[in-house]
C-alpha positions in Angstrom: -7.2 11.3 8.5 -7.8 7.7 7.2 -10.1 6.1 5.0 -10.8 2.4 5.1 -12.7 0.0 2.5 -15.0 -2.9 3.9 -17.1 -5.5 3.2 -20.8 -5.1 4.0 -23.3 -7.9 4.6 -25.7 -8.9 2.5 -28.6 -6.7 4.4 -28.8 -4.4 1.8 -28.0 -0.7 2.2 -25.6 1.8 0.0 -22.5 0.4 -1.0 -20.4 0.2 -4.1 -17.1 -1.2 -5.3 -13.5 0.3 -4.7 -11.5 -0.7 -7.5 -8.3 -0.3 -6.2 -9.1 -2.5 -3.4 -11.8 -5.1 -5.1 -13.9 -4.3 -3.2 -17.9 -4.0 -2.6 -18.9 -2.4 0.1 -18.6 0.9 1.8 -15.9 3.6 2.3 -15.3 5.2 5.8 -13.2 8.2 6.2 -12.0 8.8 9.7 -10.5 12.0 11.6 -9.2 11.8 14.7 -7.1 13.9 17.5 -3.4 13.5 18.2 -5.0 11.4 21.3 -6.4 9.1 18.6 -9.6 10.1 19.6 -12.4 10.4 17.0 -13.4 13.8 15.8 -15.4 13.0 12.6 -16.7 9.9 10.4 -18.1 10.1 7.1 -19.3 6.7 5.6 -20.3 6.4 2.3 -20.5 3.9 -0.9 -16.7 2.1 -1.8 -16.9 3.5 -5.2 -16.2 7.3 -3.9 -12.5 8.3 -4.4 -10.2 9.1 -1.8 -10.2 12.6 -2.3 -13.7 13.2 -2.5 -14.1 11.7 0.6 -11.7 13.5 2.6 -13.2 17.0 1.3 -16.5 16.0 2.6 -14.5 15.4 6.0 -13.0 18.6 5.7 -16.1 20.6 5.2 -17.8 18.6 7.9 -14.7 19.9 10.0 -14.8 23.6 9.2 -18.1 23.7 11.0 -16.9 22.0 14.1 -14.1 24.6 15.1 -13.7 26.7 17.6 -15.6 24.2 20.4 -14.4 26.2 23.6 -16.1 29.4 22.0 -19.4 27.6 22.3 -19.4 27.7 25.7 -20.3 31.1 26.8 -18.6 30.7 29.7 -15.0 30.3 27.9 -15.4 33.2 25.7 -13.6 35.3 28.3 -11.1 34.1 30.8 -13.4 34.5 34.2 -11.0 32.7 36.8 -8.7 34.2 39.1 -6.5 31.1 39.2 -4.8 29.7 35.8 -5.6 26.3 38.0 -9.2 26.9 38.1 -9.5 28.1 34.4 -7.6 25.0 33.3 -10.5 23.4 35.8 -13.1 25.0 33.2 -11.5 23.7 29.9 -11.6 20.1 31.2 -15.2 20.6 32.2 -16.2 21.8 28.9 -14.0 19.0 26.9 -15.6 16.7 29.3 -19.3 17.3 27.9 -18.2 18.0 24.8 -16.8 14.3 24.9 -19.9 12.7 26.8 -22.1 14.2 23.8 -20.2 12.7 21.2 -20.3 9.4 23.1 -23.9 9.8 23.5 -25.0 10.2 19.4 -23.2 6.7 19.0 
């Protein structure tokens, strides 16, 4: 988990100012996998702590876990083969990944 301070344009919008950093613009908390791949992103106004960012991450998370239980087909081991039923994990983490790619 990271959170990042940046300048925004002058297109209007929400932003504020981080003090500690000087600057105006908006916050972005970011949680990613050991991979570095992107889990969660929570952008608000510069002028929101640290800390109250990250728990708005956090809660966001809690909602999020448990992904291979929302594929009825993995809430039960159904292959004969520990090759195939790795075969089924990647298959679901695959379009788990493709609909994350596909909201941005």
């Amino acid at each position: 988990m990271d959170s990042q301070s940046v300048k925004t344009a002058n297109h209007g919008g929400i932003r504020g100012y981080d003090a500690g950093k000087r600057v105006v613009g908006r916050k972005r908390h970011l949680l990613v996998d050991s991979l570095g791949l992107i889990l969660l992103v929570v952008v608000h106004p510069a002028n929101l702590q640290d800390r109250d960012g990250a728990k708005i991450l956090l809660r966001l998370l809690t909602e999020r876990f448990g992904w291979l239980s929302k594929y009825r087909r993995m809430s039960k081991d159904y292959e004969t083969t520990t090759e195939s039923s790795v075969a089924m994990i990647h298959i679901g983490m695959t379009r788990l990944m493709l609909n994350r790619a596909a909201r941005f």
